[in-house]
MDTraj code that builds the backbone (N, CA, C; nanometers):
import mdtraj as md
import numpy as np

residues = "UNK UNK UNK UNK UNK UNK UNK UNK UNK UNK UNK UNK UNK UNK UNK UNK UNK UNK UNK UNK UNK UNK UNK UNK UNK UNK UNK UNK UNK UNK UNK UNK UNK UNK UNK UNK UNK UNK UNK UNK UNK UNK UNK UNK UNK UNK UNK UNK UNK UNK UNK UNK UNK UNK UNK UNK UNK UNK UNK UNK UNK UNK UNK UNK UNK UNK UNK UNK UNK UNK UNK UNK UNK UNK UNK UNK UNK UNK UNK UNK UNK UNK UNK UNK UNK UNK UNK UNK UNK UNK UNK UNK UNK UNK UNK UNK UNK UNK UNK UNK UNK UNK UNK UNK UNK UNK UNK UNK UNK UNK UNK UNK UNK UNK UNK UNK UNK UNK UNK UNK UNK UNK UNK UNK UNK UNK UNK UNK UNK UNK UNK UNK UNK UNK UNK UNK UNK UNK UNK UNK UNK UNK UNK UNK UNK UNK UNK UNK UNK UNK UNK UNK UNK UNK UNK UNK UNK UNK UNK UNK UNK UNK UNK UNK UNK UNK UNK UNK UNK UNK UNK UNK UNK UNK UNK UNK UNK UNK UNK UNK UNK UNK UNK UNK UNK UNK UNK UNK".split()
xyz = np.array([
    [-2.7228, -4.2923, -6.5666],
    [-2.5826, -4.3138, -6.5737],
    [-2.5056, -4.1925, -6.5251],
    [-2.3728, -4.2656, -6.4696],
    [-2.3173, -4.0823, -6.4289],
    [-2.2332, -4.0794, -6.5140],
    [-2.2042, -3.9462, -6.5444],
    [-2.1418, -3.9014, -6.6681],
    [-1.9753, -3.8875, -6.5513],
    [-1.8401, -3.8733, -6.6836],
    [-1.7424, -3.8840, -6.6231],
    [-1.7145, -3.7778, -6.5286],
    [-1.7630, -3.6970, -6.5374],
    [-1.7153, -3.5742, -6.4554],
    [-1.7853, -3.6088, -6.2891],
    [-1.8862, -3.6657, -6.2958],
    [-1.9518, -3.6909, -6.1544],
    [-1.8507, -3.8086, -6.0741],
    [-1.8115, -3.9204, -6.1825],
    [-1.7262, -3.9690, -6.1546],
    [-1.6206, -3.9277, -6.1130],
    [-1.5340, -3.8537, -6.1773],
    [-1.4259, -3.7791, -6.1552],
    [-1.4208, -3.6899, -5.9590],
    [-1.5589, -3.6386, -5.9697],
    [-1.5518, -3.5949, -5.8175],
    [-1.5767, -3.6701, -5.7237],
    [-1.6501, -3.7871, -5.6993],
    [-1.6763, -3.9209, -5.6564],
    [-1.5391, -3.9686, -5.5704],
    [-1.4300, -3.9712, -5.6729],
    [-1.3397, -4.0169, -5.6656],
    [-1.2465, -3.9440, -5.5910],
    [-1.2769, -3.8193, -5.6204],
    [-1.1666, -3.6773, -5.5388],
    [-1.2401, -3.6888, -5.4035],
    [-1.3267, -3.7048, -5.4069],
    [-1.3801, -3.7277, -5.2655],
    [-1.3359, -3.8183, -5.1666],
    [-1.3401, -3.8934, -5.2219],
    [-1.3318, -4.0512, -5.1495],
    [-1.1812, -4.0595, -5.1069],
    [-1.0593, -3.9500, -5.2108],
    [-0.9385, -3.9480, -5.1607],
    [-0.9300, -3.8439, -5.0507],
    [-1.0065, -3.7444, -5.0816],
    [-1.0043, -3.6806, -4.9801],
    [-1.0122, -3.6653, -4.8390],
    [-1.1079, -3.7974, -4.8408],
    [-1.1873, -3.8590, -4.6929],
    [-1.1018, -3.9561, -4.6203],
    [-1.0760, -4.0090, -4.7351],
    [-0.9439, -4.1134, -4.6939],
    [-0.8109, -4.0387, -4.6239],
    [-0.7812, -3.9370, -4.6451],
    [-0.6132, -3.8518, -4.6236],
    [-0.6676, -3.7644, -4.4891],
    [-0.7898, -3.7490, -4.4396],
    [-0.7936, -3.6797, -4.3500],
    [-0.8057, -3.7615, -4.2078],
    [-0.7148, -3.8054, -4.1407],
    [-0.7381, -3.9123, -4.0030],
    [-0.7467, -3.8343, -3.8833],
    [-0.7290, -3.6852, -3.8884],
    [-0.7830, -3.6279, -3.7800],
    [-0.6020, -3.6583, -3.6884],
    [-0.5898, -3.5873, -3.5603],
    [-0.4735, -3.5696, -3.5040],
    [-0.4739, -3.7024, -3.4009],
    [-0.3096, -3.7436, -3.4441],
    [-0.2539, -3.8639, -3.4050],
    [-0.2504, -3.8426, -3.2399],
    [-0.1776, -3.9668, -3.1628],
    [-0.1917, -3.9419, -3.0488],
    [-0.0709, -3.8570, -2.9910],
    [0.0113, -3.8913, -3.0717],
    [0.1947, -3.7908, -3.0419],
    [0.1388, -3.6585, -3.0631],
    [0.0433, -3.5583, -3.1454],
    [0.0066, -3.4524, -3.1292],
    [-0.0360, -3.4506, -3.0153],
    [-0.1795, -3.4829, -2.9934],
    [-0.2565, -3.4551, -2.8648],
    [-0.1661, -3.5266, -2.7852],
    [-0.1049, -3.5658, -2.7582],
    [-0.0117, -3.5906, -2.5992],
    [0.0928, -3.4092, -2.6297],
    [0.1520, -3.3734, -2.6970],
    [0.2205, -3.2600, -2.7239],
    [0.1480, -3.1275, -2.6947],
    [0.0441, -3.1487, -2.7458],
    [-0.1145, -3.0252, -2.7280],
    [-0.1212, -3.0322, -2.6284],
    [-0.1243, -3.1268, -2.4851],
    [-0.2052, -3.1608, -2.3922],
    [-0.0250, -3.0669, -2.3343],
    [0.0720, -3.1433, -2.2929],
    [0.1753, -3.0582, -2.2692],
    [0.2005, -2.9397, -2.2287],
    [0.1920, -2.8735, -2.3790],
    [0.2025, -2.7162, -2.4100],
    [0.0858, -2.6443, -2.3644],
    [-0.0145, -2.7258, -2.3592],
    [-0.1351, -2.7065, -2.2187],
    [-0.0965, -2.6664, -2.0747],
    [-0.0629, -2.7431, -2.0424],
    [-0.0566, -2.7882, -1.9138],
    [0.0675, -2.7323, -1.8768],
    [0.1532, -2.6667, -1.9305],
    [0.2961, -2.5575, -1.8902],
    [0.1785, -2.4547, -1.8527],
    [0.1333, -2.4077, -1.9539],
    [0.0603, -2.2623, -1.9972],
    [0.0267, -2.2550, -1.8654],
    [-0.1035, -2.3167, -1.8376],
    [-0.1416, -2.3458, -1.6932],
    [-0.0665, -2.3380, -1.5497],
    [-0.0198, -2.3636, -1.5511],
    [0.1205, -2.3794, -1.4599],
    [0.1660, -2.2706, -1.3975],
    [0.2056, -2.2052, -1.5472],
    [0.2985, -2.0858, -1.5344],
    [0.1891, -1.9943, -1.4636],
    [0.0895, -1.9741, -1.5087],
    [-0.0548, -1.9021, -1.4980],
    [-0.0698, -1.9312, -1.3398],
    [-0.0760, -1.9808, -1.2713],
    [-0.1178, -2.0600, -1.1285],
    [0.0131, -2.0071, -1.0447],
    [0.1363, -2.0216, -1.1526],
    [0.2385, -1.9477, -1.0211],
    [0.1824, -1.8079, -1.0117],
    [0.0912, -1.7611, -1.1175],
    [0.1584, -1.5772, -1.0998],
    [0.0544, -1.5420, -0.9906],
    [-0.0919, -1.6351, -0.9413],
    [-0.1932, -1.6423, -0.8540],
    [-0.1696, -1.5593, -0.7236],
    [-0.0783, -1.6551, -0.6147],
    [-0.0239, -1.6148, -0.5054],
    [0.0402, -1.4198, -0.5096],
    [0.1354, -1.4689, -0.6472],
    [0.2086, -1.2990, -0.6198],
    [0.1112, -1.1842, -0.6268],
    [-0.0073, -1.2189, -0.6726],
    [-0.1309, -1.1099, -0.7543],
    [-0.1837, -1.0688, -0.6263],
    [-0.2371, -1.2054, -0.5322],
    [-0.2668, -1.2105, -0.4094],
    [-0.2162, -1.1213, -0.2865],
    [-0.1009, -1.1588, -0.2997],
    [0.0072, -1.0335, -0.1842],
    [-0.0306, -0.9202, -0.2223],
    [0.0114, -0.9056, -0.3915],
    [0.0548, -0.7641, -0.4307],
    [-0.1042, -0.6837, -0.4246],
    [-0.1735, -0.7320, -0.3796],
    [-0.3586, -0.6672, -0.3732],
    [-0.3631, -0.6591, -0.2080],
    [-0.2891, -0.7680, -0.1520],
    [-0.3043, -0.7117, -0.0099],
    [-0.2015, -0.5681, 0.0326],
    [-0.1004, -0.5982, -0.0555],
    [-0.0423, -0.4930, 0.0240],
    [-0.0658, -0.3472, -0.0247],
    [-0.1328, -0.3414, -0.1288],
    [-0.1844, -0.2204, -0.1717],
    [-0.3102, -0.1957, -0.1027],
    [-0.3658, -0.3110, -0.0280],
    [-0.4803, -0.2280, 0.0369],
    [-0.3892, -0.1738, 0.1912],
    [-0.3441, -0.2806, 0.2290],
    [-0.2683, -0.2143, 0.3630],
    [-0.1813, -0.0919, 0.3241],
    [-0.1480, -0.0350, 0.2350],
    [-0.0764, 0.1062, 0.2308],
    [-0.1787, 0.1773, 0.1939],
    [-0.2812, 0.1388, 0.1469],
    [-0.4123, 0.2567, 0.1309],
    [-0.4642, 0.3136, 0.2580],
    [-0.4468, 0.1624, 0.3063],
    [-0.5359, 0.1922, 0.4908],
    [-0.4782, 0.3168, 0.6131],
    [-0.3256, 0.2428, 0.5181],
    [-0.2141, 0.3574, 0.6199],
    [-0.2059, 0.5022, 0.5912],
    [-0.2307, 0.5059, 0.4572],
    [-0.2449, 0.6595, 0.3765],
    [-0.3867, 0.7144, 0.4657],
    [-0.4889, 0.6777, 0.4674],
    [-0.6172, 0.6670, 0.4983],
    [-0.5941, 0.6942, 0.6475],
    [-0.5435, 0.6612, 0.7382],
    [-0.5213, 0.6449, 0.9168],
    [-0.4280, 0.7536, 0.9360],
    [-0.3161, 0.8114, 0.8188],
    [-0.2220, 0.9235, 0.8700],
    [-0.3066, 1.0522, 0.8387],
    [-0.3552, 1.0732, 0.6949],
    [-0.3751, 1.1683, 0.6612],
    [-0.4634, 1.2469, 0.7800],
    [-0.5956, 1.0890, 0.7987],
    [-0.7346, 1.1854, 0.8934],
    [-0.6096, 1.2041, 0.9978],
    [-0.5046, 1.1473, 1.0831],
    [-0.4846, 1.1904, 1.1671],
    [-0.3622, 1.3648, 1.1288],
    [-0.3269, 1.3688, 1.0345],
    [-0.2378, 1.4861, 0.9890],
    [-0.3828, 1.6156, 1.0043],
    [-0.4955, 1.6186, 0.9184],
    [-0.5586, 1.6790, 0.8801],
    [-0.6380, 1.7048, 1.0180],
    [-0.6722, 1.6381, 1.1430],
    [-0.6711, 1.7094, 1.2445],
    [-0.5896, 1.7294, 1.3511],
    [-0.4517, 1.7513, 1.3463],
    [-0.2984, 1.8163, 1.4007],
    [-0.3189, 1.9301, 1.3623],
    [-0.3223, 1.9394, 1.2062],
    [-0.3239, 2.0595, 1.1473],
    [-0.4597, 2.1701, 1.1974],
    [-0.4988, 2.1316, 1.2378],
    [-0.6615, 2.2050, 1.2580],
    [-0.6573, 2.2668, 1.3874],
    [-0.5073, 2.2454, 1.4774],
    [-0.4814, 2.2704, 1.5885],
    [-0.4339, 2.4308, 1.5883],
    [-0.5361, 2.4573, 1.7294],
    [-0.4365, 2.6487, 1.6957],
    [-0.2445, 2.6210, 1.7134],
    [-0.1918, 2.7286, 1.6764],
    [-0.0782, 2.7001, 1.7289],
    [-0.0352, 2.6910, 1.8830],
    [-0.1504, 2.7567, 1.9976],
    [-0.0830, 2.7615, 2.0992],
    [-0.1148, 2.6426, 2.2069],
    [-0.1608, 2.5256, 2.1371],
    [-0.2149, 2.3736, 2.1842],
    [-0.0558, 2.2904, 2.1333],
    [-0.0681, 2.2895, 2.2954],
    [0.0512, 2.1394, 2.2823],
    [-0.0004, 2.0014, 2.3100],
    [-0.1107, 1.9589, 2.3160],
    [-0.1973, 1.8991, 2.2510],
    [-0.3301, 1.9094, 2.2133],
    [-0.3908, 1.7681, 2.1856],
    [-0.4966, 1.8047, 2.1760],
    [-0.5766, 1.6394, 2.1854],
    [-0.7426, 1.5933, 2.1939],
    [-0.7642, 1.5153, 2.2095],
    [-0.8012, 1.5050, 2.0311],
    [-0.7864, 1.3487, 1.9386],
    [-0.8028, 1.3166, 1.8324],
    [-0.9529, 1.2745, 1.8322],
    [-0.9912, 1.2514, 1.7039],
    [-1.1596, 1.1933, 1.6876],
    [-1.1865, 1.0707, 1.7590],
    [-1.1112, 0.9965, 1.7782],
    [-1.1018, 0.8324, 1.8437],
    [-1.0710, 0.8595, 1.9985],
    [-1.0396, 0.9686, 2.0514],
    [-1.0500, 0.9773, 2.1904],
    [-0.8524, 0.9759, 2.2427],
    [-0.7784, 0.9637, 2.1472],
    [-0.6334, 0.9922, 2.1906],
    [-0.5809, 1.1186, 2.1990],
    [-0.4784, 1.1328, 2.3066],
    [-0.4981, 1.2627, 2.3246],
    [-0.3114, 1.3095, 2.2422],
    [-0.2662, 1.3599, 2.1724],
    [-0.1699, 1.3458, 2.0693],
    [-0.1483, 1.5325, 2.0981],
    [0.0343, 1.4674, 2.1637],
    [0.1489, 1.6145, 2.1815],
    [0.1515, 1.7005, 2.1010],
    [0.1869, 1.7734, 2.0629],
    [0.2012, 1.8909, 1.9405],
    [0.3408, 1.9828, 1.9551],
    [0.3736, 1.9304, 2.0764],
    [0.4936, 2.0036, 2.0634],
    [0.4755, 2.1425, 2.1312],
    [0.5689, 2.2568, 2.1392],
    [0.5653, 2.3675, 2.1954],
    [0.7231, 2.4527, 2.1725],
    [0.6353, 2.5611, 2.2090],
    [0.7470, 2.7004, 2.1484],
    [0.8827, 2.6668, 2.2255],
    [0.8837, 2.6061, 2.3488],
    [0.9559, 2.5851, 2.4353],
    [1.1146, 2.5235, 2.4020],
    [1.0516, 2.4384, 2.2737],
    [1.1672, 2.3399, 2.2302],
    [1.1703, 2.3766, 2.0896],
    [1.2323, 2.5108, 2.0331],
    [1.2235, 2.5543, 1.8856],
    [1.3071, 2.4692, 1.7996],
    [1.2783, 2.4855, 1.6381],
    [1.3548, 2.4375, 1.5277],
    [1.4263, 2.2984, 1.5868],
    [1.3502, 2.1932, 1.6477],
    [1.4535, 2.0894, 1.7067],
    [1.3051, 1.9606, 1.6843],
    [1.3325, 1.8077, 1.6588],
    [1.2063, 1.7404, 1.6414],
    [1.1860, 1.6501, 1.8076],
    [1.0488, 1.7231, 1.7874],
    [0.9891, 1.6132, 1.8904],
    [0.9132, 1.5334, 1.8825],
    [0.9400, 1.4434, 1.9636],
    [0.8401, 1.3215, 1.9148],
    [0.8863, 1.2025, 1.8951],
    [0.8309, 1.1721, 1.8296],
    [0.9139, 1.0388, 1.7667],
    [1.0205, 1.0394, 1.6492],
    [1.1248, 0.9848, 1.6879],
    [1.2339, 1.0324, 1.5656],
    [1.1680, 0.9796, 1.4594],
    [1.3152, 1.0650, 1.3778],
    [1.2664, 1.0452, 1.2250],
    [1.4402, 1.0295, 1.1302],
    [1.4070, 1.0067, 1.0022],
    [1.5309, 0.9303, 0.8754],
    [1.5053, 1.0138, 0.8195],
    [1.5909, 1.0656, 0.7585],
    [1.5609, 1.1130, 0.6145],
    [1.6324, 1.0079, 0.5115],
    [1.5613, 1.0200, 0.4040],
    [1.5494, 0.9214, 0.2951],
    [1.5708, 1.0119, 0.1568],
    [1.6855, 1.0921, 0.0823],
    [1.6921, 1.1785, -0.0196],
    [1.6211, 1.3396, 0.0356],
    [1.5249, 1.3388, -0.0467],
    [1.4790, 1.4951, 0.0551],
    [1.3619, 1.4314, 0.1364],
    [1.2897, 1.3162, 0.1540],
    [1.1985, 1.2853, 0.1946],
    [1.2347, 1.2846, 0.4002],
    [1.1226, 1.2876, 0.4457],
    [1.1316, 1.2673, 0.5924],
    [1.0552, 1.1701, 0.6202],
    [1.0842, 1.0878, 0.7357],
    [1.0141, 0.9532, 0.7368],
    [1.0184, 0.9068, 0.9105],
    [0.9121, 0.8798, 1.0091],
    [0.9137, 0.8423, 1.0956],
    [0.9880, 0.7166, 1.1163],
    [1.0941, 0.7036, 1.1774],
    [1.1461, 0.6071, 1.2109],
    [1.0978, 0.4801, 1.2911],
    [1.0677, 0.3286, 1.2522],
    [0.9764, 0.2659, 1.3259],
    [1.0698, 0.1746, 1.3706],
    [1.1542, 0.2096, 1.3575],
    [1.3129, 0.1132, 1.4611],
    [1.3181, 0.1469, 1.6049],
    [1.2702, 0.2756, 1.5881],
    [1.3296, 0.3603, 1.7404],
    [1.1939, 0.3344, 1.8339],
    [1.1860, 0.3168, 1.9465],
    [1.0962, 0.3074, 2.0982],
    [0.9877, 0.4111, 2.0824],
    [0.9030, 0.3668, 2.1213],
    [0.7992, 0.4486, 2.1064],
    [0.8107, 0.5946, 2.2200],
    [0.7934, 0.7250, 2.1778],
    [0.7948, 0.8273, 2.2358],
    [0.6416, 0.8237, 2.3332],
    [0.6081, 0.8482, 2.4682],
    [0.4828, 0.8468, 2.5060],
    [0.4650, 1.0082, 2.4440],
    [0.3432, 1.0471, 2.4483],
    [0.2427, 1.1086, 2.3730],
    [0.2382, 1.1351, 2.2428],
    [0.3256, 1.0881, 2.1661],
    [0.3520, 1.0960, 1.9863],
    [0.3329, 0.9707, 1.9593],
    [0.2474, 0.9073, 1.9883],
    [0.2002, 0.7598, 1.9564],
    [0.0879, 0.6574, 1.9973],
    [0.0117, 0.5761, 1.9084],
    [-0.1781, 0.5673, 1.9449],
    [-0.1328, 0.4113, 1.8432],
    [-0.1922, 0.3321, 1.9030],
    [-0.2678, 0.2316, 1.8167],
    [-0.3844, 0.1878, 1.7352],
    [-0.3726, 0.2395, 1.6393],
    [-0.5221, 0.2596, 1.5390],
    [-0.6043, 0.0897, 1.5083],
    [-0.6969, 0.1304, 1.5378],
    [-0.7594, -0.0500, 1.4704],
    [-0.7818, -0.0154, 1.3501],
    [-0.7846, -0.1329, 1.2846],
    [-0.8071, -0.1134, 1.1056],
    [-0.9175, -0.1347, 1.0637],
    [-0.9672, 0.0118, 1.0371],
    [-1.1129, 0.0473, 1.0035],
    [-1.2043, -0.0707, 0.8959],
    [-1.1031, -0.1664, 0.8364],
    [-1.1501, -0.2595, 0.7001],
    [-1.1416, -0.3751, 0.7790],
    [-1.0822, -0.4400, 0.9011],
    [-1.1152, -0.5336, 0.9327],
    [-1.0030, -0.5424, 1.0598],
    [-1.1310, -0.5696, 1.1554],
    [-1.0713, -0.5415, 1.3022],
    [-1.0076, -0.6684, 1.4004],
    [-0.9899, -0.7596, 1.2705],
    [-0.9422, -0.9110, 1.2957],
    [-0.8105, -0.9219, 1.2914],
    [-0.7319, -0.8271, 1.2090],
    [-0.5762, -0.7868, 1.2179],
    [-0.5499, -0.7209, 1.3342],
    [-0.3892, -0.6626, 1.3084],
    [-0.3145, -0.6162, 1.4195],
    [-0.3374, -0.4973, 1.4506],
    [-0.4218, -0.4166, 1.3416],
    [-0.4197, -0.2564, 1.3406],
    [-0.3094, -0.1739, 1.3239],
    [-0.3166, -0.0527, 1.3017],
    [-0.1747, -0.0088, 1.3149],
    [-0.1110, 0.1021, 1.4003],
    [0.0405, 0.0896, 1.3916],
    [0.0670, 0.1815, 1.4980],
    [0.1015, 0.2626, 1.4213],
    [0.0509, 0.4378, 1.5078],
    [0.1029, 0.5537, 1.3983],
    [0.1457, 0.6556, 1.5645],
    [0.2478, 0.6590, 1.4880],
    [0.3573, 0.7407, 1.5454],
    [0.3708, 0.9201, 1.4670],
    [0.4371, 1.0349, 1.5621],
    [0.4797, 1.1487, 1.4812],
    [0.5592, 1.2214, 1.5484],
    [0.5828, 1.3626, 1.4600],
    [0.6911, 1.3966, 1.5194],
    [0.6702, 1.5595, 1.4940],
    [0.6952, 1.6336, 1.5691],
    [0.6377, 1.7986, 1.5518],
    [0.7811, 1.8617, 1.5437],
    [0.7899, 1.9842, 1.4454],
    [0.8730, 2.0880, 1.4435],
    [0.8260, 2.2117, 1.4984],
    [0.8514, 2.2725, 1.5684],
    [0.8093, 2.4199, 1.5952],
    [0.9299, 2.5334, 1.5876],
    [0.9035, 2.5856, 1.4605],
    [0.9656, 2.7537, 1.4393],
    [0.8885, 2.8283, 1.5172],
    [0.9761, 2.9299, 1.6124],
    [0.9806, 3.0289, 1.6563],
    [1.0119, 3.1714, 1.5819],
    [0.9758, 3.3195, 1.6074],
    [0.9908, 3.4370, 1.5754],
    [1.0593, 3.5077, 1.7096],
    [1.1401, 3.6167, 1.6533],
    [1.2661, 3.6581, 1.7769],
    [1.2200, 3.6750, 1.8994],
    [1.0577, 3.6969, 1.9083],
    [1.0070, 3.6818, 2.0289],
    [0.9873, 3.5540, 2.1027],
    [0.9914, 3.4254, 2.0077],
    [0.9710, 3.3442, 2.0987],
    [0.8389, 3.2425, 2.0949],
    [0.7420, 3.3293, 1.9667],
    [0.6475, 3.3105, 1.9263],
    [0.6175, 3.2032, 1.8078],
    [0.5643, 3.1037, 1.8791],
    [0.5408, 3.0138, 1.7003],
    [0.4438, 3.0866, 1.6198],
    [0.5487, 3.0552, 1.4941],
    [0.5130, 3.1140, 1.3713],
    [0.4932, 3.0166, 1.2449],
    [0.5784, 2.8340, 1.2921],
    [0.5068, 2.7621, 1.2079],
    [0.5289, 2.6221, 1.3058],
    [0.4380, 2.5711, 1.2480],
    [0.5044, 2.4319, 1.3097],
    [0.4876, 2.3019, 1.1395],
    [0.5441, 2.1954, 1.1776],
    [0.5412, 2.1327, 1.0978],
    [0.5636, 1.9786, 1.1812],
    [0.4452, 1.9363, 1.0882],
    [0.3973, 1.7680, 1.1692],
    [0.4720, 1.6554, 1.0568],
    [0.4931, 1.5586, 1.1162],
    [0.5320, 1.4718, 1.0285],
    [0.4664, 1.3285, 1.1045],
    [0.3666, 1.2588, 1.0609],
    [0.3194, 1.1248, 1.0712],
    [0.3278, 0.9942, 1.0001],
    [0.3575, 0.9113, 1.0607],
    [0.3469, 0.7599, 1.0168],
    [0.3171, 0.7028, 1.0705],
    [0.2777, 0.5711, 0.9808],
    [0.1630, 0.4546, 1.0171],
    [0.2431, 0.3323, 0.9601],
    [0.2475, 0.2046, 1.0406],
    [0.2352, 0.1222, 1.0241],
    [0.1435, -0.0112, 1.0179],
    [0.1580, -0.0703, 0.9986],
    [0.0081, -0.2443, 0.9709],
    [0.1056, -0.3084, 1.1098],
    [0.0743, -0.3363, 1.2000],
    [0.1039, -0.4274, 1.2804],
    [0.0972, -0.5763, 1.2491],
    [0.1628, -0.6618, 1.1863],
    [0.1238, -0.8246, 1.1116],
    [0.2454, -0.9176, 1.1994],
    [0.2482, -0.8684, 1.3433],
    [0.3646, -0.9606, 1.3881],
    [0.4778, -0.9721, 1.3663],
    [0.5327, -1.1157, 1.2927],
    [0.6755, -1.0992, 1.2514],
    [0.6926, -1.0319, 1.1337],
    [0.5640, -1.0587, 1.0018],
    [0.5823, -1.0379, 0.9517],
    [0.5752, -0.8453, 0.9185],
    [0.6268, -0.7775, 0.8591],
    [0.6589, -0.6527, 0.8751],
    [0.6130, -0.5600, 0.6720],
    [0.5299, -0.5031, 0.6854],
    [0.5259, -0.4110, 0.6020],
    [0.5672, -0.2900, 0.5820],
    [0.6278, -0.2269, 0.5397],
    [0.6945, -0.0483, 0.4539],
    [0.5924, 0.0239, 0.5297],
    [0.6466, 0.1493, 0.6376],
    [0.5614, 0.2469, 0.7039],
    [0.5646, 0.3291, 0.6168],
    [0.4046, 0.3894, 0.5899],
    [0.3775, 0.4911, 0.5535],
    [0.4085, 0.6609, 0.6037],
    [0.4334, 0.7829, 0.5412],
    [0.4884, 0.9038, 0.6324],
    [0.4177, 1.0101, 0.5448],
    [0.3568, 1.0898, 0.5769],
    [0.3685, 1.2094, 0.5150],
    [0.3689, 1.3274, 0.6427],
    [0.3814, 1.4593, 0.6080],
    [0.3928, 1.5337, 0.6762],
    [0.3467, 1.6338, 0.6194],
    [0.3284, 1.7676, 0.6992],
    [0.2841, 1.9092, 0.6780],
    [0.3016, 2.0326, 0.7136],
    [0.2949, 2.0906, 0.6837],
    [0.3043, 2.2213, 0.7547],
    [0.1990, 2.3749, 0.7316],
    [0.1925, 2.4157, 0.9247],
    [0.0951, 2.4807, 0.8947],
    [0.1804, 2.6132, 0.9353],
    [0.1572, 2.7648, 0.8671],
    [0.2451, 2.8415, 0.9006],
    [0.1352, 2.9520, 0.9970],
    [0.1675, 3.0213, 1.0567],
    [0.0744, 3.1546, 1.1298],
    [0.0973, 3.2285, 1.0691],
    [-0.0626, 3.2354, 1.0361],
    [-0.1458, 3.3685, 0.8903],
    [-0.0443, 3.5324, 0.9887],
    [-0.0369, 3.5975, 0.9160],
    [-0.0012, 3.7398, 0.9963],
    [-0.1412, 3.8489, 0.9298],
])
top = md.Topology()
chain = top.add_chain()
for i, resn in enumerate(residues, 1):
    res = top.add_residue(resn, chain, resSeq=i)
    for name in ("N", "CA", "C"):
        top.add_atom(name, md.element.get_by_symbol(name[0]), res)
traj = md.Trajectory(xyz[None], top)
């Protein structure tokens, strides 16, 4: 025989089992919803992630294409008004001839920053078309520069200072040129 108390839970049970029907269909159509936004929203941010990874590699590439080309300008004695580059271009340097004045390819200033101007015509010998070392299926880019040469009362360069930029060549479409510049002074 069951005693009342077994009874008693028997019974709590059986209400219990009964009150639980599990989620109606107006929930799960609501669940499914608040799903399916989530998603959505998630899928727009795809594309922008996409760009924003390309264009950080194309300004890496450009950082990457000015510097090697800054870092051998700089390697130039001062009394080379040019010189031939690692890729076989042969790139102006400027001369004592034309002091404290820029040659080359113009340039903007932007606050204190200096910046090759990629509006203006290309200067012949301050300018090379680089292929893009990561994939030679694009436009490559064009890198342009621009030389300062200080003179001493003789007449003598005593510093010069390079300024280079690079652009991604993509047709119409147009990416932010990269610039940095340098300067090398004569040790005494």
């Amino acid at each position: 025989m069951k005693s009342a108390a077994q009874k008693r839970r028997q019974t709590g049970e059986a209400r219990l089992v009964s009150q639980q029907r599990g989620f109606t269909l107006v929930e799960l159509a609501i669940a499914t919803v608040v799903f399916l936004v989530g998603v959505v929203a998630v899928m727009q941010l795809v594309p922008a992630a996409l760009q924003s990874n390309l264009n950080n590699r194309v300004d890496t590439t450009s950082v990457v294409v000015v510097q090697r080309e800054l870092d051998q300008m700089v390697k130039q004695p001062f009394s080379s008004v040019s010189f031939t580059d690692a890729d076989g271009n042969v790139c102006d340097l400027g001369s004592a001839a034309t002091p404290n004045v820029v040659v080359g390819s113009p340039v903007t200033q932007y606050g204190e920053f200096v910046r090759i101007d990629f509006t203006q015509p290309l200067v012949a010998g301050y300018n090379f078309q680089a292929a893009d070392p990561l994939d030679r299926t694009e436009g490559g880019y064009d890198v342009r520069w621009a030389v300062i040469t200080s003179v001493d009362a003789k007449g003598k360069a005593v510093s010069k200072r390079f300024i280079v930029g690079a652009r991604q060549n993509l047709g119409a479409r147009t990416l932010a040129p990269v610039s940095l510049d340098s300067w090398q002074q004569l040790s005494q």
